[in-house]
ChimeraX commands (.cxc) that place a marker at each C-alpha (Angstrom):
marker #1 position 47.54,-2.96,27.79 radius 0.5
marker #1 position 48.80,0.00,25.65 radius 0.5
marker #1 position 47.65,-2.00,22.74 radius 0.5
marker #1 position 43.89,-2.97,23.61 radius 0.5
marker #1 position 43.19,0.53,24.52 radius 0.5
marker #1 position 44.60,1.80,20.85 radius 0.5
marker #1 position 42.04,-0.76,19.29 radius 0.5
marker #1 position 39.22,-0.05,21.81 radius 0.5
marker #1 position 38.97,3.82,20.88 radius 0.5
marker #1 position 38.07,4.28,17.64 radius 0.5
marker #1 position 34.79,1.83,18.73 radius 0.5
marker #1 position 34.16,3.78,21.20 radius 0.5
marker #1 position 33.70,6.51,18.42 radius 0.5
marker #1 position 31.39,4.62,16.35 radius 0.5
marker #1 position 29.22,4.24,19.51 radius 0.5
marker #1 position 27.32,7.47,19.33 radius 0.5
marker #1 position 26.22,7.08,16.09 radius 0.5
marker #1 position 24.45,3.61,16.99 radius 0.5
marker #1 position 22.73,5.44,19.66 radius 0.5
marker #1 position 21.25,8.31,17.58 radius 0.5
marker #1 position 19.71,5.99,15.17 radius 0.5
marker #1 position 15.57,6.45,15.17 radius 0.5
marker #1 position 12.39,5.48,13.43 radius 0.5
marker #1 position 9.60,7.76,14.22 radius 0.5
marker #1 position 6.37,5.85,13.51 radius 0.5
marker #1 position 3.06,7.85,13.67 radius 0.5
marker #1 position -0.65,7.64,13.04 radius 0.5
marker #1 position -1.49,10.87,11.59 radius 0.5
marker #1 position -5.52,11.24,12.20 radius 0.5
marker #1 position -7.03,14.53,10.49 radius 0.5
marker #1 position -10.95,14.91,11.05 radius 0.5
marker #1 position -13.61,16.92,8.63 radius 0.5
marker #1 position -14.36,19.25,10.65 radius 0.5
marker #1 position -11.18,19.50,12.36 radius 0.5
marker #1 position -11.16,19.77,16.45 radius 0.5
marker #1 position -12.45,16.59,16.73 radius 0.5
marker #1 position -11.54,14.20,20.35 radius 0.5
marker #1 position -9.78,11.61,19.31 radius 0.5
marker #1 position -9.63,7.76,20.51 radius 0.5
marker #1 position -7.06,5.02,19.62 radius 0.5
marker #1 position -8.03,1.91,21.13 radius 0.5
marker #1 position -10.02,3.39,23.57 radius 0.5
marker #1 position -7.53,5.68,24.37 radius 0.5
marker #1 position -8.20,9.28,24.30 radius 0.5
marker #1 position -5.39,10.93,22.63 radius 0.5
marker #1 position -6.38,14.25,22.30 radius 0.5
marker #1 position -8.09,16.94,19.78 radius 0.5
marker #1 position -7.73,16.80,15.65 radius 0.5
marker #1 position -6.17,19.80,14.41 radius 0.5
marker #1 position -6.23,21.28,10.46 radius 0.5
marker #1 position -3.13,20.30,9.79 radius 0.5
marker #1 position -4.11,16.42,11.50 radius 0.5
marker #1 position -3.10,14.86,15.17 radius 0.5
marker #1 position -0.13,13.36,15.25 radius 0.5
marker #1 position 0.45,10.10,17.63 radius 0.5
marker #1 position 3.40,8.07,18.34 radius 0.5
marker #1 position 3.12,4.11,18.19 radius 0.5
marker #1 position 5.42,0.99,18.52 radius 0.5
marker #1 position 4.35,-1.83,16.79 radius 0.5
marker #1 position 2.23,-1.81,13.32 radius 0.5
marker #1 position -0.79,-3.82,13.43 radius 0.5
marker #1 position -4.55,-3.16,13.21 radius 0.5
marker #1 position -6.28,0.11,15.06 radius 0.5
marker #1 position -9.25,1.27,16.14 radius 0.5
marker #1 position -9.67,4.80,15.24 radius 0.5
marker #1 position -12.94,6.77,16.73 radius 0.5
marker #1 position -13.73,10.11,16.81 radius 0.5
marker #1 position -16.32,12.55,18.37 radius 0.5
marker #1 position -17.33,15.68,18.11 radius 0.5
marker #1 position -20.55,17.94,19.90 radius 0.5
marker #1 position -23.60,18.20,17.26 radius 0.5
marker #1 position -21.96,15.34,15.04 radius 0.5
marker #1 position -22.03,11.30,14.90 radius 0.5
marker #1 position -19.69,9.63,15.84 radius 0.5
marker #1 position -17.02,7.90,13.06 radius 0.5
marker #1 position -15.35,5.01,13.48 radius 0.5
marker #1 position -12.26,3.28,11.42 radius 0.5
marker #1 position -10.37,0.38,11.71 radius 0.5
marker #1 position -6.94,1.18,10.43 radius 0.5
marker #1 position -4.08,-1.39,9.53 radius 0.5
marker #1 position -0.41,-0.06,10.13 radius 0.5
marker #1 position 1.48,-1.89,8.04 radius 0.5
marker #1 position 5.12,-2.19,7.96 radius 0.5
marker #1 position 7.27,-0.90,4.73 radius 0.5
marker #1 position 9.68,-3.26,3.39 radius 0.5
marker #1 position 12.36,-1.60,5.16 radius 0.5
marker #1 position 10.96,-2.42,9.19 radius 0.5
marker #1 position 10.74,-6.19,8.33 radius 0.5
marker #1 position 13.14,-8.49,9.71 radius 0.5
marker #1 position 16.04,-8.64,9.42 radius 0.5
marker #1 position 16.32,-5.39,7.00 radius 0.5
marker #1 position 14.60,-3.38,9.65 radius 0.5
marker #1 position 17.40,-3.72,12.03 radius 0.5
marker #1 position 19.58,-1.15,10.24 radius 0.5
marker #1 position 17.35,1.58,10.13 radius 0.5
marker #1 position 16.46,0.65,14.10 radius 0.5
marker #1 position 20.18,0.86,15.12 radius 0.5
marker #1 position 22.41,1.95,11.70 radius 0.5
marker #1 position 21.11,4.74,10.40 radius 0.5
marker #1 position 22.24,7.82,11.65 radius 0.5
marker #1 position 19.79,10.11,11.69 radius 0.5
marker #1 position 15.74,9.87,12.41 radius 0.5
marker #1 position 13.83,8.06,9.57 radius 0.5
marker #1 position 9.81,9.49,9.80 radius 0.5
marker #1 position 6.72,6.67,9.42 radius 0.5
marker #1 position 3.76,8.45,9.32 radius 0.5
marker #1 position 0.18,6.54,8.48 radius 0.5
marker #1 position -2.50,9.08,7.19 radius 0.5
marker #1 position -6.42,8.63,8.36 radius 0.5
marker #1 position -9.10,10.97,7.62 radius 0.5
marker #1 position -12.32,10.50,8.74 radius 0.5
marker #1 position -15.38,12.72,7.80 radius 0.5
marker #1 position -18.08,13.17,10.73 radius 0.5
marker #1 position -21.76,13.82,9.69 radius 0.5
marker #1 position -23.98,16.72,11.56 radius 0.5
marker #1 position -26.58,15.22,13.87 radius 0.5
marker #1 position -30.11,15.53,12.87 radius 0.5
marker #1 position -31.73,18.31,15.02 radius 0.5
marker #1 position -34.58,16.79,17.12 radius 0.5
marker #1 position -37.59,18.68,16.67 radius 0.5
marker #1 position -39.17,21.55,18.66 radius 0.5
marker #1 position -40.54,20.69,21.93 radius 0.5
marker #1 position -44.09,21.88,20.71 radius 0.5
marker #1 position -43.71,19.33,17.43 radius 0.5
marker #1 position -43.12,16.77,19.63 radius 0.5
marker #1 position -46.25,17.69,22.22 radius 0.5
marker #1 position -48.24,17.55,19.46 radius 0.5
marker #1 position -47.23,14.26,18.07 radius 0.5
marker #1 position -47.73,12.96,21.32 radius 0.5
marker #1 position -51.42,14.02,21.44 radius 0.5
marker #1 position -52.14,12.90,18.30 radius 0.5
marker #1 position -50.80,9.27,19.27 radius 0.5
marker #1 position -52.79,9.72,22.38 radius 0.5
marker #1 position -55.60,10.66,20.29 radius 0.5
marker #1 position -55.84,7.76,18.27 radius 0.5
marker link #1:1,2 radius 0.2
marker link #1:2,3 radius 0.2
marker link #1:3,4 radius 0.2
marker link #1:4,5 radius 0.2
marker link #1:5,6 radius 0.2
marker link #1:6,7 radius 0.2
marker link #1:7,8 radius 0.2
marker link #1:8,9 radius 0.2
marker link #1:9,10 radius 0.2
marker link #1:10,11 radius 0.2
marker link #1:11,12 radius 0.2
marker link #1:12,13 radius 0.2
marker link #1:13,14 radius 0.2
marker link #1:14,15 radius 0.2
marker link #1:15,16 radius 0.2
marker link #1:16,17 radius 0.2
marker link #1:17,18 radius 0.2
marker link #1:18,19 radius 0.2
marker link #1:19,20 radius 0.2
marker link #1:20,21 radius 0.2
marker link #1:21,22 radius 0.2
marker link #1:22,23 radius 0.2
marker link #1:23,24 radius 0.2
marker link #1:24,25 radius 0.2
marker link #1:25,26 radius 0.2
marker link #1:26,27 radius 0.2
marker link #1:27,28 radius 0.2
marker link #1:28,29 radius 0.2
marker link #1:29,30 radius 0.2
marker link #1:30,31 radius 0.2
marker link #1:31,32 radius 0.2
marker link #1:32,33 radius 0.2
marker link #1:33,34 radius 0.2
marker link #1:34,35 radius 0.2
marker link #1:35,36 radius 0.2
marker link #1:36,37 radius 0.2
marker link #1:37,38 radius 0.2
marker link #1:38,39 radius 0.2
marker link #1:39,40 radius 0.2
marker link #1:40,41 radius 0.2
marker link #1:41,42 radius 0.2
marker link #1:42,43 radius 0.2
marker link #1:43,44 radius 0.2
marker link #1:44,45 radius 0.2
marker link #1:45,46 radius 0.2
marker link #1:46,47 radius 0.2
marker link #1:47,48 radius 0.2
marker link #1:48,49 radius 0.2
marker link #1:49,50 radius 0.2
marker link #1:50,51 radius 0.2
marker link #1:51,52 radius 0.2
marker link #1:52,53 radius 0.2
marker link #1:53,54 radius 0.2
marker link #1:54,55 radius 0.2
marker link #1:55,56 radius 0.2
marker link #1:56,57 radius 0.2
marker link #1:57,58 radius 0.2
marker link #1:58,59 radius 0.2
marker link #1:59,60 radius 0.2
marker link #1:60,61 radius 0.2
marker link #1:61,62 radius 0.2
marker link #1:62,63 radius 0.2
marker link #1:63,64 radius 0.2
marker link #1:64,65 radius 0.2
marker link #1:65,66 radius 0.2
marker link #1:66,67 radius 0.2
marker link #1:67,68 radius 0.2
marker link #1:68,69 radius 0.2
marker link #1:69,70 radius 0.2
marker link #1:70,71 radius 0.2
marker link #1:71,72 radius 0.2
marker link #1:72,73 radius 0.2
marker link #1:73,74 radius 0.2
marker link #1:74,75 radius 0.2
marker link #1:75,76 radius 0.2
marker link #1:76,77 radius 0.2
marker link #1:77,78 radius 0.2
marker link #1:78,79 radius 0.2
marker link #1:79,80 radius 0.2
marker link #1:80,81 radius 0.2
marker link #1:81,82 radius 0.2
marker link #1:82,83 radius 0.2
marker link #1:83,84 radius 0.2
marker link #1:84,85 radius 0.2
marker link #1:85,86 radius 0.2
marker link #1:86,87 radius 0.2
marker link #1:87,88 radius 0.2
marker link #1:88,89 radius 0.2
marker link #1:89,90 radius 0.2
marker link #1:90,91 radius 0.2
marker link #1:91,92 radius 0.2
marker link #1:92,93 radius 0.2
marker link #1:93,94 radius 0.2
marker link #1:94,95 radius 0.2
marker link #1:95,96 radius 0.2
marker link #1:96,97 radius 0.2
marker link #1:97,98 radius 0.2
marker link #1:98,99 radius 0.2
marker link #1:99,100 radius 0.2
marker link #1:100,101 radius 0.2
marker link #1:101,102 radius 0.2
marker link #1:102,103 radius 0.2
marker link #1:103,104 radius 0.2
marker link #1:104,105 radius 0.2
marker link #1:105,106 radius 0.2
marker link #1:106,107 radius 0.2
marker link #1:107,108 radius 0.2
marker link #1:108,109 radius 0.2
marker link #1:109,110 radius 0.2
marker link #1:110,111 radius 0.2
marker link #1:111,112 radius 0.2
marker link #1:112,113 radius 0.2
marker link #1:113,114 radius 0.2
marker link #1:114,115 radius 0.2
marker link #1:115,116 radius 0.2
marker link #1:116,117 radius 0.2
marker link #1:117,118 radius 0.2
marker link #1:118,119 radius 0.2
marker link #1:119,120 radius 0.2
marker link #1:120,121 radius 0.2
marker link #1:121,122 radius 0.2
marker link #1:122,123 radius 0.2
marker link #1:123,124 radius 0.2
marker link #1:124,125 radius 0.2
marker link #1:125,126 radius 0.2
marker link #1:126,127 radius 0.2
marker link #1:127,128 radius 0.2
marker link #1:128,129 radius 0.2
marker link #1:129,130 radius 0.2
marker link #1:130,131 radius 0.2
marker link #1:131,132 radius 0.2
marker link #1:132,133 radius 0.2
marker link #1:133,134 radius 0.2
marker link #1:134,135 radius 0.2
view
């Protein structure tokens, strides 16, 4: 028994270091002008700052990207989250589990929103209404 437990321990050493291993994957979304709400897939995931809103994902693949923000249109961006080379199979099993530290993904979008046209002054639009009425 002596025996198994002197070949046993120095795994059990090497078993924290396959359990700090981490890929952090995020969509970095920075907005002109910043402070901008933010939705991924419908899902509101909070406010663009200057130096850009940083959210976690999972799996690559395509995104919806929309922002909004009071006195501007809307934008709207489909982005695709690719993979590097090293996340496809079966490389991207070692950085997943072997490497032993945290290995950063991050997938830049900017989008630019445009200023909404000011509607006109009440009294404009009186008098375009009279002048329709008018005619």
């Amino acid at each position: 028994m002596h025996g198994v437990n002197a070949r046993l321990f120095p795994s059990l050493l090497l078993l924290p270091l396959l359990c700090c291993a981490c890929v952090e994957r995020e969509l970095v979304v920075q907005t002109e002008p910043s402070g901008a709400r933010v939705y991924v897939d419908g899902v509101d995931r909070g406010v663009s700052t200057p130096d850009g809103l940083r959210i976690p994902f999972e799996y690559y693949g395509t995104r919806e990207v929309v922002v909004r923000l009071a006195g501007h249109e809307p934008a709207r961006r489909f982005v695709e989250l690719e993979a590097p080379w090293w996340q496809t199979f079966p490389i991207g099993l070692a950085p997943d589990v072997l490497w032993p530290g945290t290995i950063r993904d991050e997938h830049p979008v900017s989008l630019a929103l445009t200023r909404r046209e000011e509607p006109p002054p009440a009294s404009e639009l009186e008098a375009r209404a009279r002048a329709v009425q008018d005619h």
